[in-house]
N, C-alpha and C positions, 0 to 999 in steps of 0.2 A: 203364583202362576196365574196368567191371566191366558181365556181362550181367543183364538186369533183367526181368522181366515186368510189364507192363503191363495189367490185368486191370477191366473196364468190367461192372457191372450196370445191365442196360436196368432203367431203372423207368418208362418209355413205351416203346409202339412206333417205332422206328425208319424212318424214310424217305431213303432214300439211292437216288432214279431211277438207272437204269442210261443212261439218256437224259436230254436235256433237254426235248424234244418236251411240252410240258403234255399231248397227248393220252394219253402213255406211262403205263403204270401199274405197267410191273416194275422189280420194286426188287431193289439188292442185299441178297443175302446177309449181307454183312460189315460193317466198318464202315472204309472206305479211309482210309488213312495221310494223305490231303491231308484228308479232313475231320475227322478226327481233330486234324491241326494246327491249321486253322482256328479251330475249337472251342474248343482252351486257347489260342490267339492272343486270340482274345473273352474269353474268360474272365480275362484278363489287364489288357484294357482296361476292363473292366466292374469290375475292382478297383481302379481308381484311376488303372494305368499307362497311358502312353504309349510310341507307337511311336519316341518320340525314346530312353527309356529304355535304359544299356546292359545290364540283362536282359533286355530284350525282345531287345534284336540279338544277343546270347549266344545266346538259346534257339533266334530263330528266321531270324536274317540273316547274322552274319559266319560261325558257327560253329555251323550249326544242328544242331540232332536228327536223325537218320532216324529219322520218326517211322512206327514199322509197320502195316500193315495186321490191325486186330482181327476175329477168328475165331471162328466159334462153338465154344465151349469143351464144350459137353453138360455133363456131369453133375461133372465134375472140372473146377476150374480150371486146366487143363495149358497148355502153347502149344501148338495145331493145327496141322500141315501139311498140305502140298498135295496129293493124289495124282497123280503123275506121265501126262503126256497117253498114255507106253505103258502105261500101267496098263488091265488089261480084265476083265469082269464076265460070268455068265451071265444072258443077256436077261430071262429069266424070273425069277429070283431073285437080281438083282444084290445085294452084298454080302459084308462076310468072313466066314467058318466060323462064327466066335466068334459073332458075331450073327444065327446060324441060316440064313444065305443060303448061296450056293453058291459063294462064297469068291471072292479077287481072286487074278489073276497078273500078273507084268510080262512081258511082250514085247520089252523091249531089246535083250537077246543074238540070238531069235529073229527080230526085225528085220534087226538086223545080219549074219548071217547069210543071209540074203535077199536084203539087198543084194550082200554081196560074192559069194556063191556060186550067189544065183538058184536058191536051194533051200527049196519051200516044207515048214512044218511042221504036226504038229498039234494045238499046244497053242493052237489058236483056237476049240475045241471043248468047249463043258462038261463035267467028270468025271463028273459024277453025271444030267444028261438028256439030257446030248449035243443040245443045243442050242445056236445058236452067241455067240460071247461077244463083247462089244459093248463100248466104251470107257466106262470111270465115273472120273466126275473126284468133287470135292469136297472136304471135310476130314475128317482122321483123327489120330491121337493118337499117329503115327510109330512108333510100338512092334509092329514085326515079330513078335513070340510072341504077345502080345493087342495086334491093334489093333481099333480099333474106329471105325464111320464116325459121324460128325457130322453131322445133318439138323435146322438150324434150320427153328424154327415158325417162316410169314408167318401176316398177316392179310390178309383182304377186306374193306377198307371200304367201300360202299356209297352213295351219293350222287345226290341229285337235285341239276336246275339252277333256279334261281328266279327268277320273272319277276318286273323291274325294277319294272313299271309296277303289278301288280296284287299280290304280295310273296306269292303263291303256288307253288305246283309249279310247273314249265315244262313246257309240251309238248315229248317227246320225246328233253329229256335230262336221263339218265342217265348218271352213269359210274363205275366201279371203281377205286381205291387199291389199291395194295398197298404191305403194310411187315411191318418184322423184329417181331415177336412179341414185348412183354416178359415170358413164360413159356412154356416147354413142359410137353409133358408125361411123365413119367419112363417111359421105356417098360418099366421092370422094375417098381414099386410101382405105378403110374397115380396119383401125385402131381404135381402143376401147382407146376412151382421156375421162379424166377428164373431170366432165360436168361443167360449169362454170353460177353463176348467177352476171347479175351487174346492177345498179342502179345509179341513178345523185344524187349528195344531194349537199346542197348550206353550205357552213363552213366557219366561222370565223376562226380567229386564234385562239383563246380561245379554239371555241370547238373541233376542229384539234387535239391542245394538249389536251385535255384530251380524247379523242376518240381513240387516236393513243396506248396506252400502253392497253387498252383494248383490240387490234389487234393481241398483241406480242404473244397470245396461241389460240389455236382453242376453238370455241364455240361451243354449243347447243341450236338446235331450232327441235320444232316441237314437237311429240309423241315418246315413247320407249327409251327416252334416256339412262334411264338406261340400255338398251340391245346395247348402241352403235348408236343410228341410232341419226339422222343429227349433225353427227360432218360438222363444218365446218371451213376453213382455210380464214380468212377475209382481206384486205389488202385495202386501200385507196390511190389514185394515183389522184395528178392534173388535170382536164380533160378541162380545159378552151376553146378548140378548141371546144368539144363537146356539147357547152352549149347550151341549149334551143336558140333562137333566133326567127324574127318574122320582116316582112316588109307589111306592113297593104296595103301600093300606089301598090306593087306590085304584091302581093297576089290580092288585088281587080281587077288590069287590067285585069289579066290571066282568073280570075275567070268569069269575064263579058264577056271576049272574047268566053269563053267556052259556055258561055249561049246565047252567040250572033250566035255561030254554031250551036247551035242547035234550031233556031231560035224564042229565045226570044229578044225581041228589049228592049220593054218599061216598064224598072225598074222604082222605086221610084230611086230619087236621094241622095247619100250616096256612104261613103265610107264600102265595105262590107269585114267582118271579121269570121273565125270561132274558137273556142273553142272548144278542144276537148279532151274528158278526158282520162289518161292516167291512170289511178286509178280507182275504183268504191269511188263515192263521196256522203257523204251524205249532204241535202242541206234541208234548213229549211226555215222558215218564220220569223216574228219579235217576234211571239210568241212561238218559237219552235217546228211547224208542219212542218211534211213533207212536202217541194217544189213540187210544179210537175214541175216546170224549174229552169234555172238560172235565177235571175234574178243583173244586173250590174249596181251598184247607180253614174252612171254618167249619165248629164244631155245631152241629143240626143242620147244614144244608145238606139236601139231597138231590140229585140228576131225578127227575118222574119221568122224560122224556127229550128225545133230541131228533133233529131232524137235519140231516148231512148228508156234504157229499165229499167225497175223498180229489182231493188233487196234485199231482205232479209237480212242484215249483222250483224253477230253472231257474238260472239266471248267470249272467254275465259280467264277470272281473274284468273292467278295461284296465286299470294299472296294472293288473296281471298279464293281459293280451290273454285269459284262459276263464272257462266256465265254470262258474262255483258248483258246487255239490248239489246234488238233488236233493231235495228234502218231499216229505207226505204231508198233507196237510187239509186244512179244511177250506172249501172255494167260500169266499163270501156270500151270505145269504143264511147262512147254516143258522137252526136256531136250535136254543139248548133251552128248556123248562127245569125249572125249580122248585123244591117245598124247602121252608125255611119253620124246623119248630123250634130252634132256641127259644130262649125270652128274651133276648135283647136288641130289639129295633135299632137302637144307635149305634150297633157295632157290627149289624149287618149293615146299615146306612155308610158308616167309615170304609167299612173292607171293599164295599160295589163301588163306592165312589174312588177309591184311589185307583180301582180296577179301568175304573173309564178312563180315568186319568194317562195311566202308565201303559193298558192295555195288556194283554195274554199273548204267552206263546214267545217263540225263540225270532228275531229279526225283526222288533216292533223298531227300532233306528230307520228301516226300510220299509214299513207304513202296513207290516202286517199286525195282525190281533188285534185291530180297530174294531170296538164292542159299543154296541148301542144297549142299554138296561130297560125293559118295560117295554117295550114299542106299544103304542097304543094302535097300532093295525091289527094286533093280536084281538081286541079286546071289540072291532065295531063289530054289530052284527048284521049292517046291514050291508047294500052291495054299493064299492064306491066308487 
């Protein structure tokens, strides 16, 4: 398995409801892993194949893809992440240093800390107005010395309603679309580019070649296609340099250092880890109930702490013409903390690793349970 990027140019605007509701008009941000599948599933049958075909049940039934959730990329084609839900901003100029705001810090240790010792701190406080600092989620380019945040353009489309009978305006209604932008605007030159989304996905060779002539025409994803809207141009490029990675010895020193500055001494002994998801995950039980945590079937891990938020996930069966099932689950962002006392380093190292691999949670096919291990945002103490 080699890891890949996935990288999509809007050449329409994008329509991806966060609802199904037709009066709804917010749209996602991104471009979700299940329509993203959907998408080259079409594009597949619109070439000739059938769903009896066995590349179609490679790609997408016995052995299928986790196919990821596409990101807004800005100005680089990088892979975006997620910023952690303890991730926090000042209210007035949310943003990091690098992009003239008044910088992000993590609150994990801080957290933690609170809980167990019921000692509050005060780095909830802005450095520079002392105003106070407010949670910012979205995407960012994971590079802790520069990073830098991600703020796709929407548009406002506009719209009246037209009477049947007389093939004019309608009394009284009007309504608003909203959709993903296909440009923004450079916020350093004030040049109108191409908006770009990208994605990690993990490929065999097998599924490379059949993935790859899927690529050779633009697809469709999202709402209005027939009016044109999310055309996209899709392209898959090696990313091996980019790949997920994770150092548990060093991640835990930093992390203990951090909490030893703010002075907590006396942990449980263990090596400490977080999970943190990059995807909204749905996660169950052995009976198929909603989780209220992770929980990790190796023998010495332990949950010390989590930090979540519960979500609704909808979604839509177009070969059915009908709405899939509701499921509970966790929004992206969510982070889960760990102690690890086994003794065996290399078989916590195999079991995290196949996890980033394969990912957590029921509908990873459709770009959920996407897990970053260690985040080193957890770990800086200063403001970024």
């Amino acid at each position: 398995m080699q890891y890949y990027r996935i990288t999509a140019e809007l050449q329409s605007p994008l329509i991806i409801q966060q609802n199904r509701q037709s009066n709804s008009s917010e749209n996602l941000p991104f471009l979700p892993g299940s329509s993203l599948r959907g998408a080259l599933a079409a594009q597949f049958l619109r070439n000739g194949g059938n769903s009896g075909q066995e590349e179609f049940r490679q790609l997408f039934i016995e052995d299928p893809l986790y196919f990821p959730n596409l990101l807004p990329a800005g100005r680089n084609k990088t892979i975006p992440k997620i910023l952690p839900l303890t991730s926090v901003s000042c209210k007035r100029e949310a943003g990091f240093l690098a992009q003239n705001k008044h910088g992000v810090v993590d609150l994990l240790a801080s957290n933690l800390k609170e809980r167990m010792f019921e000692q509050t701190t005060d780095d909830k406080i802005c450095e520079k107005c002392r105003q106070d600092m407010k949670s910012i989620g979205g995407f960012w380019n994971g590079d802790t010395t520069s990073p830098e945040h991600f703020r796709p353009s929407m548009l406002y489309q506009r719209h009246t309603g037209i009477d049947r009978v007389t093939g004019t305006v309608a009394e009284s209604v009007f309504f608003i679309r909203q959709s993903l932008a296909d440009y923004f605007r450079d916020s350093e030159t004030g040049q109108y580019k191409r908006q770009w989304l990208s994605g990690g996905i993990y490929l065999n060779n097998l599924q490379r070649s059949l993935l790859e002539p899927l690529l050779e025409t633009p697809v469709f994803a999202g709402a209005d296609r027939t009016s044109g809207m999310g055309e996209l141009q899709l392209s898959v490029d090696e990313a091996s340099e980019l790949a997920p990675t994770f150092d548990i010895g060093k991640w835990d020193s930093h992390f203990k250092k951090k909490l030893a500055d703010l002075g907590v001494g006396d942990l449980p002994q263990g090596k400490y880890f977080s999970i943190n998801l990059e995807s909204d995950a749905i996660l169950v039980d052995q009976f198929l109930r909603p989780a209220p945590q992770l929980e990790l079937d190796l023998e010495g891990v332990q949950l010390v702490a989590q930090f979540t938020k519960a979500k609704t996930i909808r979604g839509w069966q177009s070969s059915w013409g009908l709405p899939k099932h509701d499921d509970i689950g966790f929004t992206m962002g969510t982070v889960f903390l760990f102690r690890y006392s086994g003794s065996s380093q290399q078989s916590l190292n195999q079991y995290l690793g196949a996890k980033l691999i394969s990912g957590i949670g029921l509908r990873r096919e459709e770009g959920f349970g996407k897990i970053s291990i260690c985040n080193p945002v957890h770990t800086i103490k200063e403001v970024i």
